[in-house]
Every structure is written in C-alpha cells, then in structure tokens.
C-alpha positions, 0 to 999 in steps of 0.5 A: 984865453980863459978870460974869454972862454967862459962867457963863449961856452955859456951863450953857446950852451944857452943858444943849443939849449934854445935853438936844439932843445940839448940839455948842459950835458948833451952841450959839453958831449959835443964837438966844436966842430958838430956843434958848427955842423949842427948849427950852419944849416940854420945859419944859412936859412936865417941869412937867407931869410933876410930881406933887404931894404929895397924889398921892405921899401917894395912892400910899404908901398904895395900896403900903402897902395892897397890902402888907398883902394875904395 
C-alpha cells in the first residue's frame, strides 16, 4: 500500500493546492474525510456543468445555421 500512497498524496496536494489555494501544511492538517467534504461541492458543479453530444450537436448547427444569414 505505500507503493500507492505516495504518488495519491502528491496529486491530491497539487489538486488543493490549485483548486483551494492551502499550502502543504494546511493539505496534511486535513481530514481525508474534510478534504472529501471540501471537494464534492466542486465535483458536483463540474458533472453537472458538462454537456452532452446531443447539446454540442445542437450548437453546431445553431452556429453553422447563423452562418449562412445574409
């Protein structure tokens, strides 16, 4: 399991550090469990935020078709 633990922590601190703006300290204070807590609310605003191909589909044509307007 230390084979995996190390390179885990080390992009989880890089995604707090980015995502959060904490230090390295403020990352190794934390909870696995606050850092969960921390972190869903912008997991579930970036799945939510995704579109689908049917609505990427929809806006070509919207664009291509407001193309074609004298």
């Amino acid at each position: 399991m230390t084979d995996r633990f190390a390179p885990a922590a080390g992009r989880l601190a890089g995604a707090a550090g980015r995502l959060l703006g904490w230090r390295p300290d403020e990352f190794w204070r934390c909870t696995p469990a606050e850092l969960a807590a921390i972190l869903a609310p912008a997991a579930d605003a970036a799945a939510s935020a995704s579109m689908t191909t049917a609505e990427l589909a929809s806006l070509i044509l919207q664009d291509k078709d407001e193309g074609t307007r004298p």
